[in-house]
Each structure stands twice: as structure tokens, then as C-alpha cells.
PLY file of the C-alpha trace (Angstrom):
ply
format ascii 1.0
element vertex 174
property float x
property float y
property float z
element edge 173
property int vertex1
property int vertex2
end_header
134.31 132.23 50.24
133.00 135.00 52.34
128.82 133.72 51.23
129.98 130.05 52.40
131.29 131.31 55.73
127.77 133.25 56.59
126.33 129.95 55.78
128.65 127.98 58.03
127.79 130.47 60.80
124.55 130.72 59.72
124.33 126.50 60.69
126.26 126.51 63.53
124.41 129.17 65.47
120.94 128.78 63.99
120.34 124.95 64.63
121.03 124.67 68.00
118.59 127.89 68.54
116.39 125.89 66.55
116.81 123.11 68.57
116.32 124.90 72.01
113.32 127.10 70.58
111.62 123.79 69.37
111.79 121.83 72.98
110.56 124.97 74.42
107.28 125.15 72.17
107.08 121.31 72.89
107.22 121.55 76.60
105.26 125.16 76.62
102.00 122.60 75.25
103.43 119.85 78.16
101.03 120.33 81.25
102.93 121.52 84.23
101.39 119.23 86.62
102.30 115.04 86.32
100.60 111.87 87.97
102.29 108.72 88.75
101.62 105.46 90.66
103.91 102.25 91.40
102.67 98.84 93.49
105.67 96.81 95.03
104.72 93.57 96.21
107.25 93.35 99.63
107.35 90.27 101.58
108.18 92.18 104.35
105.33 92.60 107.34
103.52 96.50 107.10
105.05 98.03 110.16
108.52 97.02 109.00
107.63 98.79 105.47
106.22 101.69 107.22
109.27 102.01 109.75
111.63 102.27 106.15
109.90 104.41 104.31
109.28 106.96 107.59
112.84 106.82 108.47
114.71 109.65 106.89
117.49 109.74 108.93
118.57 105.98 107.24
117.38 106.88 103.66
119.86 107.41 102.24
121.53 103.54 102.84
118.77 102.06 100.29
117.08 104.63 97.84
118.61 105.28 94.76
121.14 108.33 94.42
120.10 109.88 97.59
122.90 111.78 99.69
122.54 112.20 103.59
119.31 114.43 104.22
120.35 116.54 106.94
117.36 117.37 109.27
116.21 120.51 110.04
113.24 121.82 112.29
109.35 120.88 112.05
108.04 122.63 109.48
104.24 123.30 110.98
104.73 120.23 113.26
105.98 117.68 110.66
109.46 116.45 110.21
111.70 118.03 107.59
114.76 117.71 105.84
117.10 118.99 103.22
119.45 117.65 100.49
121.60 119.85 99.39
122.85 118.61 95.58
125.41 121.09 94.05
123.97 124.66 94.30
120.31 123.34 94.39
118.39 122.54 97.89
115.75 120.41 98.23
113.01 120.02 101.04
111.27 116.74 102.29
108.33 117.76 104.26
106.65 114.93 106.19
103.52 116.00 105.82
101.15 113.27 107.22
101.84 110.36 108.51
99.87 107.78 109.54
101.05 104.47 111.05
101.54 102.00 109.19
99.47 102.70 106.51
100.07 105.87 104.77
103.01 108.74 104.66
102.89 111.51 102.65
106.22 113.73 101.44
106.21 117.01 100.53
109.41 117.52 98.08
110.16 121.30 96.68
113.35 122.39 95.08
115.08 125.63 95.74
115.10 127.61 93.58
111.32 126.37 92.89
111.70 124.81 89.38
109.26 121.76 90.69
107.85 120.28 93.25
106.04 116.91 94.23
104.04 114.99 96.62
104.79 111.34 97.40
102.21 109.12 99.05
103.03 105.43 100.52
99.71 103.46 100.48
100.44 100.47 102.40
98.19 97.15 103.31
98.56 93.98 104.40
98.88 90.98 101.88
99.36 87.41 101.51
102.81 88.01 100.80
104.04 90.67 103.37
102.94 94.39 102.40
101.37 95.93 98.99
103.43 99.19 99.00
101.79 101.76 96.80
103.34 104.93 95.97
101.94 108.02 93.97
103.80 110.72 92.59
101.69 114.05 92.35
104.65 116.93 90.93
104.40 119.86 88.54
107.23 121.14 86.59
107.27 124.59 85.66
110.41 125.52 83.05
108.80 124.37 79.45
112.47 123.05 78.96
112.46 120.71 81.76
109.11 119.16 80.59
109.81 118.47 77.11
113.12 116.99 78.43
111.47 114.88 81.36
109.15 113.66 79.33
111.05 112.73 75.71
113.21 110.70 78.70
110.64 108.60 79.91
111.44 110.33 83.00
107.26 111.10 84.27
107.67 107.56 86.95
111.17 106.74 86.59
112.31 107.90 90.48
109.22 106.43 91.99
109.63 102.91 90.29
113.56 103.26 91.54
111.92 103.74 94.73
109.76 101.14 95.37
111.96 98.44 93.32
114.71 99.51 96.15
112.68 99.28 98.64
111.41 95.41 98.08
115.57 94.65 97.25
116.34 96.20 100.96
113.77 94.43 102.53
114.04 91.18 100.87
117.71 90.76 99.57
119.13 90.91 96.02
117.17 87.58 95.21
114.02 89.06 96.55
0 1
1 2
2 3
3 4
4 5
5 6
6 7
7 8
8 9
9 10
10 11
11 12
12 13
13 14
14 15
15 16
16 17
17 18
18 19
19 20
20 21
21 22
22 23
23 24
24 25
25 26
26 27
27 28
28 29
29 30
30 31
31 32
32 33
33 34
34 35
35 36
36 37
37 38
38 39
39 40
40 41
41 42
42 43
43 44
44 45
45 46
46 47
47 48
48 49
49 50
50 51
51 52
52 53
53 54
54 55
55 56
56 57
57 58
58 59
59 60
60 61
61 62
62 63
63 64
64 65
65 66
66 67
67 68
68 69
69 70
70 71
71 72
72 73
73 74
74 75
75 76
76 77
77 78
78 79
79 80
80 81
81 82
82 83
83 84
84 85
85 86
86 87
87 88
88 89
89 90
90 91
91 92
92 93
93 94
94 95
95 96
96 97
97 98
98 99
99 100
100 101
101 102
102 103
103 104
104 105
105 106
106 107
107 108
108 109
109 110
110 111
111 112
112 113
113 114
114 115
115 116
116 117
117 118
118 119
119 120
120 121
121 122
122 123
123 124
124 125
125 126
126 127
127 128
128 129
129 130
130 131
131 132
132 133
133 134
134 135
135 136
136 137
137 138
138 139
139 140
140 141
141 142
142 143
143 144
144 145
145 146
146 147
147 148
148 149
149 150
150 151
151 152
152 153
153 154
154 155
155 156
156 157
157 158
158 159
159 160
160 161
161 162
162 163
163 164
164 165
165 166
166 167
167 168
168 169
169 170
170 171
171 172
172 173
């Protein structure tokens, strides 16, 4: 009885270190630092695209799970704001912008467990706007990576981003 308890135990405690151990090796050969890149076709005319996208204070009423982002003071002369999720902060950072063609956010996480640039490409089209967005981030916990990316998770926020952004400019039928 007593040999079949140790086992039990044995089990119980030893696969789900197992487990853990085994995503961290997996993530540790991950590399920290990711790529992305979405194109939205938006009938919608460039400025109007650019005004969205630039507008942080109004975020939050068409991108995907974003809270209020409450704005705090230039950060070297560019715009900046904060979400504050639970007992993690993160910072938007408006690093360049450039009417009405390109913007470029700065997004780091407090405590620093990742961080990303996200760059709107915009120009004209037939249709309206071709909205480009590229997602340059790094991820450092080994965890976090092998989890991100067994999800699928490398370009899932950005294409929730720009497939937003066409429905709020557009309509649901757009």
C-alpha cells in the first residue's frame, strides 16, 4: 500500500513539473524577439484612418479588449498613455507620427516581461486606405514564448486590430 502511494505522489507531483520544465526548454530555444505584419483593405479615405488609429483618447470604443488608456505626460515629446490591467501596467508611447501616413507605438509592460512596437503604414487606394500594421515585440520569460507561440498567439492582437478597425470604419457588413 505504502509503495503504491509513493507512486501516486510520485505522478501527481512529477508530471506537472514535467510539464512546466518541458515548456520551459521549449520556449528557452523560442527567440525572444517576434515579427508580424497585417494589410486591411478600409474603404475609408487615409486621413480618416490616420485620425482613428492616432486617437488614443477614443481607443478604447473599437479595438478589441482595450480598457480606457488614461493619459499621462509626453514622454520625450510624444504622447503617452497607460492601461492599467489587474496588477500589470502597460505604456503606449507615441513615438512618431507622421500624418497620415505612418504612426508608430511604443508598448512596454510593467513589470517588463515584453514589449513591442506597432507601425501603421497607410496609403491611398482604389478602395479607401491600405492600412498596414507591423508588430516588432520580444518576449523574454521562456514560459510565455512556448505558450504564445503553441497558441497561435505571434499576430493574433494585430489581425484583431486591423479587422476592428475596417468593421468601425465601414459597419458590421463592411
Amino acid at each position: 500500500m505504502r509503495q503504491r502511494m509513493t507512486s501516486i505522489a510520485g505522478t501527481v507531483i512529477g508530471l506537472p513539473v514535467s510539464a512546466f520544465a518541458g515548456l520551459w526548454i521549449a520556449g528557452s530555444l523560442i527567440p525572444r524577439d517576434h515579427s508580424a505584419t497585417v494589410t486591411v483593405s478600409v474603404a475609408a479615405p487615409i486621413d480618416e484612418v490616420y485620425t482613428t488609429i492616432s486617437d488614443y483618447d477614443t481607443f478604447h470604443h473599437w479595438a478589441p479588449n482595450m480598457p480606457t488608456l488614461e493619459r499621462l505626460g509626453d514622454v520625450n515629446g510624444h504622447r503617452s498613455y497607460q492601461m492599467v490591467d489587474g496588477e500589470d501596467a502597460m505604456h503606449f508611447t507615441l513615438i512618431e507620427e507622421r500624418p497620415p501616413n505612418r504612426l508608430v507605438i511604443e508598448t512596454t509592460a510593467d513589470p517588463p516581461a515584453f514589449g513591442r512596437t506597432w507601425t501603421w503604414s497607410l496609403t491611398p487606394s482604389q478602395m479607401g486606405t491600405e492600412a498596414t500594421l507591423t508588430e516588432e515585440g520580444w518576449v523574454d520569460p521562456p514560459l510565455s514564448r512556448a505558450i504564445m507561440t503553441m497558441m497561435g498567439w505571434d499576430d493574433d492582437t494585430i489581425r484583431a486590430h486591423t479587422a476592428a478597425l475596417k468593421i468601425h470604419l465601414e459597419g458590421e457588413a463592411g
